[in-house]
HTML snippet that shows the backbone in 3Dmol.js (N, CA, C, O; Angstrom):
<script src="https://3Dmol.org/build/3Dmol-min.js"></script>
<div id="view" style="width:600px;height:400px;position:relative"></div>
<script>
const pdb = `
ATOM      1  N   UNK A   1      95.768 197.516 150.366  1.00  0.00           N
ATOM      2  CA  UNK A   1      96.680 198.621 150.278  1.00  0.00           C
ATOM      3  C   UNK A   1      96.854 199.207 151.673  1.00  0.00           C
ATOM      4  O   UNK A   1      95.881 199.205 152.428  1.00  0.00           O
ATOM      5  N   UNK A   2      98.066 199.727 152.087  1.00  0.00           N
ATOM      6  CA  UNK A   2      98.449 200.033 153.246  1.00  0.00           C
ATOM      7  C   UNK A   2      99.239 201.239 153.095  1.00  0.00           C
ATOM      8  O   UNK A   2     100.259 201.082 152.424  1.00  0.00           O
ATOM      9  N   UNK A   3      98.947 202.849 153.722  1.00  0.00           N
ATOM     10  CA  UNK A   3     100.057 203.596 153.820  1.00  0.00           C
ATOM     11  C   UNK A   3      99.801 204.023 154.952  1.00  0.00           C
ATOM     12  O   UNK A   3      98.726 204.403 155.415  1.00  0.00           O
ATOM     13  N   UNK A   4     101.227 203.938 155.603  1.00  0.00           N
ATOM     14  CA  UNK A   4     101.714 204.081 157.280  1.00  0.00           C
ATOM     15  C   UNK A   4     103.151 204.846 157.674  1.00  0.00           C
ATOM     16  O   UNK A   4     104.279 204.780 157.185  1.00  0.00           O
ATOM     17  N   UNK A   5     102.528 205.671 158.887  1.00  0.00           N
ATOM     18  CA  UNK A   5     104.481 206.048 158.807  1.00  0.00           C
ATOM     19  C   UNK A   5     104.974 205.125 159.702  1.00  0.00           C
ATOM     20  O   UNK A   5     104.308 204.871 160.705  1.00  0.00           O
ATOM     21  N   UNK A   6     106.010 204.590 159.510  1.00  0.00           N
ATOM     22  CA  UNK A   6     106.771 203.658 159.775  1.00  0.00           C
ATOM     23  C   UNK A   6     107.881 204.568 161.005  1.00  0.00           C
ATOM     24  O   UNK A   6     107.704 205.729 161.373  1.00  0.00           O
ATOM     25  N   UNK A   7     109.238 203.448 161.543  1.00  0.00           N
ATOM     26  CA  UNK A   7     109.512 203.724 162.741  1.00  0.00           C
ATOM     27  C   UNK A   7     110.903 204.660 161.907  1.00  0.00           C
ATOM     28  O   UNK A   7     111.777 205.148 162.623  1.00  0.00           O
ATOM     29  N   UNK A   8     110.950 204.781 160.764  1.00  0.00           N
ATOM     30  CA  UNK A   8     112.362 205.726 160.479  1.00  0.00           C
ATOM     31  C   UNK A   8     111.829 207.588 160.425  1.00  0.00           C
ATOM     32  O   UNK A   8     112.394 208.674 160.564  1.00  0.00           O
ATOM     33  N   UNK A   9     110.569 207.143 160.167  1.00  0.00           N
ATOM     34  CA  UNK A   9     109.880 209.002 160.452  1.00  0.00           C
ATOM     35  C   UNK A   9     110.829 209.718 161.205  1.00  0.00           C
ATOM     36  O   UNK A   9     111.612 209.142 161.961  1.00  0.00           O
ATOM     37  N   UNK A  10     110.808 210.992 161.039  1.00  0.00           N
ATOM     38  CA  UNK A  10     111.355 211.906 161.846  1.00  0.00           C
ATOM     39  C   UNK A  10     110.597 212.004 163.340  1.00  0.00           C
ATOM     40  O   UNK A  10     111.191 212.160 164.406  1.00  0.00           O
ATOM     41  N   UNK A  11     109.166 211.877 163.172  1.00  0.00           N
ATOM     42  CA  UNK A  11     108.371 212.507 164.624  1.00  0.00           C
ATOM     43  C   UNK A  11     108.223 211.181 165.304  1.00  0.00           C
ATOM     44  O   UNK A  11     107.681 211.199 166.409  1.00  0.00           O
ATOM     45  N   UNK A  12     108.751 209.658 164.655  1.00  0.00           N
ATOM     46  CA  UNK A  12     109.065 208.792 165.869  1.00  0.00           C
ATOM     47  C   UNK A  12     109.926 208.824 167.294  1.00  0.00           C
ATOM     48  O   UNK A  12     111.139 208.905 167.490  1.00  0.00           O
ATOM     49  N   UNK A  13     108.907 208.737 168.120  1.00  0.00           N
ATOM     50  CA  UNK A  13     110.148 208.943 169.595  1.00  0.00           C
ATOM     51  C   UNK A  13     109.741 210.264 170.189  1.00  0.00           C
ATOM     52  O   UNK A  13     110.118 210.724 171.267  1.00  0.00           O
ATOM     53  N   UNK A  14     108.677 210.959 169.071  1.00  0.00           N
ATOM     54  CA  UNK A  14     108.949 212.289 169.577  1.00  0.00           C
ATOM     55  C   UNK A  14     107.176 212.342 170.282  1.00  0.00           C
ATOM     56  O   UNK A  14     106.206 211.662 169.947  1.00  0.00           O
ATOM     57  N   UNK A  15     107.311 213.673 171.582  1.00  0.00           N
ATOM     58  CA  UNK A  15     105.973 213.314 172.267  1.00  0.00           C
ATOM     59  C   UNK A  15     105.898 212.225 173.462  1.00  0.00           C
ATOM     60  O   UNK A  15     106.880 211.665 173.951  1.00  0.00           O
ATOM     61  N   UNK A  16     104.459 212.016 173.863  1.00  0.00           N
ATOM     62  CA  UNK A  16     104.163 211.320 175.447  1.00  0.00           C
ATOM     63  C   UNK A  16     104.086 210.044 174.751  1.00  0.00           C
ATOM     64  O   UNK A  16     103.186 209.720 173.976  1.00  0.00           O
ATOM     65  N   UNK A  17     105.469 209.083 175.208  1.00  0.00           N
ATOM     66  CA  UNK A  17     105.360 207.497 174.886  1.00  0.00           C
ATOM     67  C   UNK A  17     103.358 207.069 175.704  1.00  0.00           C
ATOM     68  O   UNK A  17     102.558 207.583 176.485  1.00  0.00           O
ATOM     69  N   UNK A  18     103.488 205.781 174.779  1.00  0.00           N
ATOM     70  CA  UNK A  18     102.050 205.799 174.850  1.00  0.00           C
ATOM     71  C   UNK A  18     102.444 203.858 175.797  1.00  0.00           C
ATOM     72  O   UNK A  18     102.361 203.365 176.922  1.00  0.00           O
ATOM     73  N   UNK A  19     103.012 203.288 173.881  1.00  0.00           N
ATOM     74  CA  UNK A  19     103.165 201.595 173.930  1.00  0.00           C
ATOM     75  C   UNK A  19     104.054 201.859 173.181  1.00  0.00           C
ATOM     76  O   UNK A  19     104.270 203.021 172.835  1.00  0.00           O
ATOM     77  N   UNK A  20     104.820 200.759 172.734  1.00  0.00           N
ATOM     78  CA  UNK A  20     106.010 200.338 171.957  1.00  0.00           C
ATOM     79  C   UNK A  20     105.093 201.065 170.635  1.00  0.00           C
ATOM     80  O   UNK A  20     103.920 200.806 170.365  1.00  0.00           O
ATOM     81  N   UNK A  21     106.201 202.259 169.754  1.00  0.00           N
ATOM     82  CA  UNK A  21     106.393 202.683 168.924  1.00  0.00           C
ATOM     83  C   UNK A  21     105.131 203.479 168.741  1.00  0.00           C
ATOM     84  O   UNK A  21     104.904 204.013 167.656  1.00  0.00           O
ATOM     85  N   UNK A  22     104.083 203.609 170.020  1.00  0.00           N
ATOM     86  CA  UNK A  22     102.927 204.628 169.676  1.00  0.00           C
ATOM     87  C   UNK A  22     103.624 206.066 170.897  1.00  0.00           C
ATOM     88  O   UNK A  22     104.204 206.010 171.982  1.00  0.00           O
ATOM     89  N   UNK A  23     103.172 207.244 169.988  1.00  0.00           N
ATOM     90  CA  UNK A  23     103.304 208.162 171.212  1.00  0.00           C
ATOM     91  C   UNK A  23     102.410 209.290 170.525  1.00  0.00           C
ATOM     92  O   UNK A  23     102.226 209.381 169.311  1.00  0.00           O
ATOM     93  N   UNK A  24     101.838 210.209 171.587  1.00  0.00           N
ATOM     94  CA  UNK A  24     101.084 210.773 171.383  1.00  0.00           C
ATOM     95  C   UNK A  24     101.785 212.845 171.248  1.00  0.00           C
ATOM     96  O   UNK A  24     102.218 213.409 172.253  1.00  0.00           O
ATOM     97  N   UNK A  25     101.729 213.413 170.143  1.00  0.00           N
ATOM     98  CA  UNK A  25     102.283 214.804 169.822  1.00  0.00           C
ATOM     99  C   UNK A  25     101.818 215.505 169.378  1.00  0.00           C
ATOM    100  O   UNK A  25     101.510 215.250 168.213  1.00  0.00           O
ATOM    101  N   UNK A  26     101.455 216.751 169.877  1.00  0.00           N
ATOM    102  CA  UNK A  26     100.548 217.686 169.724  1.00  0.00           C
ATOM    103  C   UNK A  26      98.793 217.301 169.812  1.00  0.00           C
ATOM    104  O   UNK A  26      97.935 217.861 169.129  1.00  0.00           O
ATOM    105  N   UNK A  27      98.604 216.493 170.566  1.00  0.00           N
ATOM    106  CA  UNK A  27      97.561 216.128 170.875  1.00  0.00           C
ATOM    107  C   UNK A  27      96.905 215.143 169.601  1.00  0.00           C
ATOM    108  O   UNK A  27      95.698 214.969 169.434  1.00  0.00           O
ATOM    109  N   UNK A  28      98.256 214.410 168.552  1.00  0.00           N
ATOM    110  CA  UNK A  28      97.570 213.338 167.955  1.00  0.00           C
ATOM    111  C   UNK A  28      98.556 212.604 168.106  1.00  0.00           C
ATOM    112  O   UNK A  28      99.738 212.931 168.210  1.00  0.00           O
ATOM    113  N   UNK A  29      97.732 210.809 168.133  1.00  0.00           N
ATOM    114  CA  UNK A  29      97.785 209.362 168.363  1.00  0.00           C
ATOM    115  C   UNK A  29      98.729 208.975 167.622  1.00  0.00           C
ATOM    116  O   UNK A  29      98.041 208.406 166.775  1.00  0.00           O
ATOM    117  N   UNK A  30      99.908 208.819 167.233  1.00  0.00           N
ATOM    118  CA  UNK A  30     100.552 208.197 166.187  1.00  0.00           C
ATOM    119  C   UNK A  30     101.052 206.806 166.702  1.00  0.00           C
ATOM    120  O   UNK A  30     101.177 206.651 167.917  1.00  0.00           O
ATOM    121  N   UNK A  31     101.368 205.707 165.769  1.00  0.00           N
ATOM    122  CA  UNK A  31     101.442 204.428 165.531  1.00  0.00           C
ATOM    123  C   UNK A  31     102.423 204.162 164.806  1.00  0.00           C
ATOM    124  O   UNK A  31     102.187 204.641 163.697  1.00  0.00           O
ATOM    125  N   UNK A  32     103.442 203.637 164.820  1.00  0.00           N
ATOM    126  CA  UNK A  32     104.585 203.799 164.085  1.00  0.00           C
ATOM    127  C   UNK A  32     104.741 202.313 163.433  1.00  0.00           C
ATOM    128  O   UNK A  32     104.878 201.294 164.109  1.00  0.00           O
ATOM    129  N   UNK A  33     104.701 202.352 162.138  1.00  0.00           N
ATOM    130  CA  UNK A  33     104.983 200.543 162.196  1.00  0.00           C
ATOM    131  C   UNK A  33     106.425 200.072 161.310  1.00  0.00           C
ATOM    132  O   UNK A  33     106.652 200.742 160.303  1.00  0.00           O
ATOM    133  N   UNK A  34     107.446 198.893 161.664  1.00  0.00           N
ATOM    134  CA  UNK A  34     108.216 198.440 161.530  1.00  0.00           C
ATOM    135  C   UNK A  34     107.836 197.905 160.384  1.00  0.00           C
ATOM    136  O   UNK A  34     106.868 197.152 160.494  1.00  0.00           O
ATOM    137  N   UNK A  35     108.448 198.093 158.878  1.00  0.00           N
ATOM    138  CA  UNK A  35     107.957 197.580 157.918  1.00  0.00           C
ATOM    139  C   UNK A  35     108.275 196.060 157.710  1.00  0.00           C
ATOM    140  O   UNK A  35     107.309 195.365 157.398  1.00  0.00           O
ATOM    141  N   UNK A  36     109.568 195.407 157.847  1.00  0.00           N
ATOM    142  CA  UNK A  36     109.456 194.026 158.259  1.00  0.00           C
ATOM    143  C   UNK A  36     108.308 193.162 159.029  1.00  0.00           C
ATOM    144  O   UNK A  36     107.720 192.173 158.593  1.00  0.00           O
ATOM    145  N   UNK A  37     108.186 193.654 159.997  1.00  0.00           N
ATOM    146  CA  UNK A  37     107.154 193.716 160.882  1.00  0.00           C
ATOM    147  C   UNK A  37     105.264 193.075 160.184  1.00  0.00           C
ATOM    148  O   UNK A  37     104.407 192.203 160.320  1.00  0.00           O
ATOM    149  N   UNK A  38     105.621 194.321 159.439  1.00  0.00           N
ATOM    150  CA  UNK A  38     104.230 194.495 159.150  1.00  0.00           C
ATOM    151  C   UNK A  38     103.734 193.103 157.763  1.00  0.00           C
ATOM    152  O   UNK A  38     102.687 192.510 157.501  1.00  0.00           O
ATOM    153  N   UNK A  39     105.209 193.088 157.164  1.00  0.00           N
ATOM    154  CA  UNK A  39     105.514 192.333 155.756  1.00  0.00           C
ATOM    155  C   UNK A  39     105.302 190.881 156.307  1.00  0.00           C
ATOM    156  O   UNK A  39     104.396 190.192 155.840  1.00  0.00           O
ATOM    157  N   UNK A  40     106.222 190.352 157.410  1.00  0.00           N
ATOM    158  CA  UNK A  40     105.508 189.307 158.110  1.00  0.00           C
ATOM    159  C   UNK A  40     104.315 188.809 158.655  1.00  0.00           C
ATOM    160  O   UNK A  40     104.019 187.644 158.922  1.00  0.00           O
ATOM    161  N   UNK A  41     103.484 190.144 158.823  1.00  0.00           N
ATOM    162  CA  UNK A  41     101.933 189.438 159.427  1.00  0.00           C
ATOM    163  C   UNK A  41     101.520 189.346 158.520  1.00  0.00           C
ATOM    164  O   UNK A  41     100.632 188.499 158.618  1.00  0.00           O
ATOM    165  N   UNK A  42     101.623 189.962 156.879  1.00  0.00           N
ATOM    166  CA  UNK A  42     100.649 189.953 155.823  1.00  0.00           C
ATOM    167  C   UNK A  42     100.857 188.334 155.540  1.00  0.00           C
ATOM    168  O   UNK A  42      99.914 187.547 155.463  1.00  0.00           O
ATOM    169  N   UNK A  43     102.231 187.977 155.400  1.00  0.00           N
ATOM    170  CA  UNK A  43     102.549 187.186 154.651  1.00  0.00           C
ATOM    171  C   UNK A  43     101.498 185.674 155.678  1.00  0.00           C
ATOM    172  O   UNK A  43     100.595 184.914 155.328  1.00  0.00           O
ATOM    173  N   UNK A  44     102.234 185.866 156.939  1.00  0.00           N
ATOM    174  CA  UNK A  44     101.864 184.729 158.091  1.00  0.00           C
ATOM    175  C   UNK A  44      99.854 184.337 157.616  1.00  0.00           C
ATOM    176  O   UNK A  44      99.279 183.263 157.439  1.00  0.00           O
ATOM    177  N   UNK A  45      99.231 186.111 157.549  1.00  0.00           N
ATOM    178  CA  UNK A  45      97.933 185.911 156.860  1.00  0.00           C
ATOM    179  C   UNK A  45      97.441 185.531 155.902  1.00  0.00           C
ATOM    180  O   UNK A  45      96.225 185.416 155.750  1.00  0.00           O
ATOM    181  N   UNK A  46      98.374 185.242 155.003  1.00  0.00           N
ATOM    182  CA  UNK A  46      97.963 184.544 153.552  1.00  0.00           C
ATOM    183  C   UNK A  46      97.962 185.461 152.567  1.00  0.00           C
ATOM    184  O   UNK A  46      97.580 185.095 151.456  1.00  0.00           O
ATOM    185  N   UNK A  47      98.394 186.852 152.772  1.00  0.00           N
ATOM    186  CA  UNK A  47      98.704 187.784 151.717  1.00  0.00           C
ATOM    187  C   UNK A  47      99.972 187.387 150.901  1.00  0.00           C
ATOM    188  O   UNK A  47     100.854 186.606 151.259  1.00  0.00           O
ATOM    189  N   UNK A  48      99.887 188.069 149.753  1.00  0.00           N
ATOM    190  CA  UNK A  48     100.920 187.924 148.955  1.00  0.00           C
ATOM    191  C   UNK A  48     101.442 189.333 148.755  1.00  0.00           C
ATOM    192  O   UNK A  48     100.711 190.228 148.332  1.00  0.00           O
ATOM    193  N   UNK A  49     103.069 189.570 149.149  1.00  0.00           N
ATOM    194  CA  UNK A  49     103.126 191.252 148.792  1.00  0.00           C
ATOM    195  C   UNK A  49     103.537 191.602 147.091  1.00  0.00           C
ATOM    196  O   UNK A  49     104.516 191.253 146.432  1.00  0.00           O
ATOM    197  N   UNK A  50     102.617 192.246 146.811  1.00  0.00           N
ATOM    198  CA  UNK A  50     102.708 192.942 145.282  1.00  0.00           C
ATOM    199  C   UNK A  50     103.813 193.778 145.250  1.00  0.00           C
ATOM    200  O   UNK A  50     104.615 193.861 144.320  1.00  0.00           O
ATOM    201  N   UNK A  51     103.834 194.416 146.326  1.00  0.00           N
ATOM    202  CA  UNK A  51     104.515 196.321 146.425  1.00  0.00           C
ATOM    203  C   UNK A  51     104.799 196.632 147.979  1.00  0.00           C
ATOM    204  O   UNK A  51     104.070 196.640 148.972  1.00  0.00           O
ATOM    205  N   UNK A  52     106.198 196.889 147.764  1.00  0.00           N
ATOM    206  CA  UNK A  52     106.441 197.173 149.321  1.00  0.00           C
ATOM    207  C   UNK A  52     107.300 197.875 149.137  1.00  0.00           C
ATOM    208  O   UNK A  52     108.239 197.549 148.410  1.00  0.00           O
ATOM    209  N   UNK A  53     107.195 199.570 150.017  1.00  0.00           N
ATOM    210  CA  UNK A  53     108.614 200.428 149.909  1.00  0.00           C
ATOM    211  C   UNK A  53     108.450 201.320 151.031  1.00  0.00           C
ATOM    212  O   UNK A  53     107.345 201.569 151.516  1.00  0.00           O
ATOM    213  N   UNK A  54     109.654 201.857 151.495  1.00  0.00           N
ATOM    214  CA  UNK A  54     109.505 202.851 152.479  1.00  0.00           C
ATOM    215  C   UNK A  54     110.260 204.154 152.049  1.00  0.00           C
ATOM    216  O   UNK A  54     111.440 204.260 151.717  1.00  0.00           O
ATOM    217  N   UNK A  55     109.338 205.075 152.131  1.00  0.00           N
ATOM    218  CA  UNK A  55     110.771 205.903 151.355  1.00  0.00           C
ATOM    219  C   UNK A  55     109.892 207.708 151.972  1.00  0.00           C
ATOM    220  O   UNK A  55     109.015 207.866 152.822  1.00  0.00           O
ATOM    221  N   UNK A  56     110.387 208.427 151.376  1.00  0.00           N
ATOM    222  CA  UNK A  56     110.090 210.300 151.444  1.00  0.00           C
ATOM    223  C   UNK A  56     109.448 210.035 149.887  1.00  0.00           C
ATOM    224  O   UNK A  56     109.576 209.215 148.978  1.00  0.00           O
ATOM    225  N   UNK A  57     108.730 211.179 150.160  1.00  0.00           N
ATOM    226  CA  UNK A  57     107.609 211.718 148.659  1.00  0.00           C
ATOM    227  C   UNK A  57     106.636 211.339 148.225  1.00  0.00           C
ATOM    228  O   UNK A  57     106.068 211.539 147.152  1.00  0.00           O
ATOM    229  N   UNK A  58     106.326 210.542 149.408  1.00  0.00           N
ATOM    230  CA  UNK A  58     104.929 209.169 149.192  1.00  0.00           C
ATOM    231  C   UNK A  58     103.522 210.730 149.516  1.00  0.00           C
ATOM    232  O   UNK A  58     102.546 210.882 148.781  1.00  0.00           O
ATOM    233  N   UNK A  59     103.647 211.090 150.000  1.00  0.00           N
ATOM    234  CA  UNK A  59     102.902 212.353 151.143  1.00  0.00           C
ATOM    235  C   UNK A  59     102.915 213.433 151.575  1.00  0.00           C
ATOM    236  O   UNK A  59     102.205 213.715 152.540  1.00  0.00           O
ATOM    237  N   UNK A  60     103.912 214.554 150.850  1.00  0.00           N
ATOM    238  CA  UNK A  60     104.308 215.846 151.768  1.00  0.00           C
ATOM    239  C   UNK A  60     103.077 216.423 152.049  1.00  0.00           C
ATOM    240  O   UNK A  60     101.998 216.309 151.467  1.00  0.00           O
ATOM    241  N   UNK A  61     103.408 217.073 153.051  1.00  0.00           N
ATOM    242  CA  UNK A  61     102.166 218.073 153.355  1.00  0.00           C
ATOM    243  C   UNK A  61     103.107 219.613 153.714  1.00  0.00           C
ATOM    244  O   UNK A  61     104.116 219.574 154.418  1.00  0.00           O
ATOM    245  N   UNK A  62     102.799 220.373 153.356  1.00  0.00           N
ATOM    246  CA  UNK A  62     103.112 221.698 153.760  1.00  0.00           C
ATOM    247  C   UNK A  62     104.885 221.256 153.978  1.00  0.00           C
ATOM    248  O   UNK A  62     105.355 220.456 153.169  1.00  0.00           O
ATOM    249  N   UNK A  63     105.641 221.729 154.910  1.00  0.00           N
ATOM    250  CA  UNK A  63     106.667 221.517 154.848  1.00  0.00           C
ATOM    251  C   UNK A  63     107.257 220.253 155.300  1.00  0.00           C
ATOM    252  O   UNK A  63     108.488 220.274 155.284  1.00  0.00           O
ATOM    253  N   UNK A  64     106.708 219.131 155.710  1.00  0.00           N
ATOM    254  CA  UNK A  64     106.379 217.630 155.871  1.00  0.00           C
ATOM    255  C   UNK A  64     106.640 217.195 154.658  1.00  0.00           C
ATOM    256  O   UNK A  64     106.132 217.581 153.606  1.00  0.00           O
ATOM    257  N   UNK A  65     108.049 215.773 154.941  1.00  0.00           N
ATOM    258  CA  UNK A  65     107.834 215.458 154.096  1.00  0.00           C
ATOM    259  C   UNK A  65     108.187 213.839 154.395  1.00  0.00           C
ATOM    260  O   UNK A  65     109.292 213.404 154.070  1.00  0.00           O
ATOM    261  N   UNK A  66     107.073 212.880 155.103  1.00  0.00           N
ATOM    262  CA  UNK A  66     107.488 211.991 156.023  1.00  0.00           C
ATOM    263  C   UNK A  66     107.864 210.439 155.619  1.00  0.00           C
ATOM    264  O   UNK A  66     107.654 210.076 154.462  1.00  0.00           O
ATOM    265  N   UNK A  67     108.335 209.668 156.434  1.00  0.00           N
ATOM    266  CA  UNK A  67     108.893 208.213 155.630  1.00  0.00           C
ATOM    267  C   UNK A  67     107.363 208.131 156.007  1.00  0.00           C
ATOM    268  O   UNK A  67     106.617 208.546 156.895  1.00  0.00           O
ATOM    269  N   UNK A  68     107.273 207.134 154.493  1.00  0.00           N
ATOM    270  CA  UNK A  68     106.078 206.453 154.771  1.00  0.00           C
ATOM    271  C   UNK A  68     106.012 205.038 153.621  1.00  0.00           C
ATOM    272  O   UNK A  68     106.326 204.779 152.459  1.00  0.00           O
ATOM    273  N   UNK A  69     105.240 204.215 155.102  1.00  0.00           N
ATOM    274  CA  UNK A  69     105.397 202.672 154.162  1.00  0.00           C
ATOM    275  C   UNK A  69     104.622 202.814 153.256  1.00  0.00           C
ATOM    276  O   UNK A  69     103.858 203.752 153.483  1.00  0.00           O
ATOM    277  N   UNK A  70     104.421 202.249 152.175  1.00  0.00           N
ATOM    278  CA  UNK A  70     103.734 201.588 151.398  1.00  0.00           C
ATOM    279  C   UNK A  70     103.935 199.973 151.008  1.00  0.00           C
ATOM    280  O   UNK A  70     104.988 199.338 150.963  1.00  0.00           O
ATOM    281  N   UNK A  71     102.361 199.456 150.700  1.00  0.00           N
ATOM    282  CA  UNK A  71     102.349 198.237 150.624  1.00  0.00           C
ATOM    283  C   UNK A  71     100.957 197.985 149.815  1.00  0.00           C
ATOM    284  O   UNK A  71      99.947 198.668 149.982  1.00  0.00           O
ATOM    285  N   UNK A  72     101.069 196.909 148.925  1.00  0.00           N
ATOM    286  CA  UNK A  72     100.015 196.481 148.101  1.00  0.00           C
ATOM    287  C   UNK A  72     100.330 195.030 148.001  1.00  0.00           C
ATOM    288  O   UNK A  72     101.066 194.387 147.253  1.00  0.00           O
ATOM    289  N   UNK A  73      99.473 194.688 149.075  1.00  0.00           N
ATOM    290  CA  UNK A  73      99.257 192.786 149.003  1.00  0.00           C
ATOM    291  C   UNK A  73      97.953 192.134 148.823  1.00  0.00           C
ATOM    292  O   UNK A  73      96.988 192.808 149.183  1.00  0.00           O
ATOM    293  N   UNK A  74      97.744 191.091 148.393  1.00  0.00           N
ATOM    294  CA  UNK A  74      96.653 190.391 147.935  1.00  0.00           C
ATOM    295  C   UNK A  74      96.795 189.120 148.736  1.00  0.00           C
ATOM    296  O   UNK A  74      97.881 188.589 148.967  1.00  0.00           O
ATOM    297  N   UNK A  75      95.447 188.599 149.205  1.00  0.00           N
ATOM    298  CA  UNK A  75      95.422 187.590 149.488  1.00  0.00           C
ATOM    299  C   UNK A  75      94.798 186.844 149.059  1.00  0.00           C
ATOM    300  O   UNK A  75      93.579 186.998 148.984  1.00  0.00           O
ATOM    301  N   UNK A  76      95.707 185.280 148.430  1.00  0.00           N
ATOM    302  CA  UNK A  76      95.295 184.326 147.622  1.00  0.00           C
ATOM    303  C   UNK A  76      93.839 183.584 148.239  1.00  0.00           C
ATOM    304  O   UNK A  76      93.302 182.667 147.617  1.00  0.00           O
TER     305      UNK A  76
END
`;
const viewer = $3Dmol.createViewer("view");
viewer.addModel(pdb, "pdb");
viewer.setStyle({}, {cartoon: {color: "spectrum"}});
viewer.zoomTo();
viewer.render();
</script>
């Protein structure tokens, strides 16, 4: 199981670029991941994807309410 905010987030881009799609805001590390991206290494690894979505409502927090991947893969 995997939940990640992905690169359509609002606070992507935002803050001290770090590396491709990491930057650092308000003094935390964020990692942004490309859900294609991510769907290809599972698969290349021998996972199988069960569940894959990117969407709002996975997570709000306070007035946050952020894209976030989800993913549920198994590997055979």
């Amino acid at each position: 199981m995997i939940e990640v905010r992905g690169v359509n987030d609002p606070k992507f881009g935002q803050g001290e670029f770090v590396e491709r799609n990491a930057y650092i805001l308000d003094g935390h590390y964020r990692r942004f991941i490309v859900m294609e991206e991510i769907l290809t290494e599972l698969i290349t690894m021998g996972f199988v994807i069960k569940y894959a979505e990117e969407n709002t409502g996975f997570a709000p927090y306070g007035d946050e309410n952020p894209e976030i991947i989800r993913i549920i893969a198994k590997r055979l």
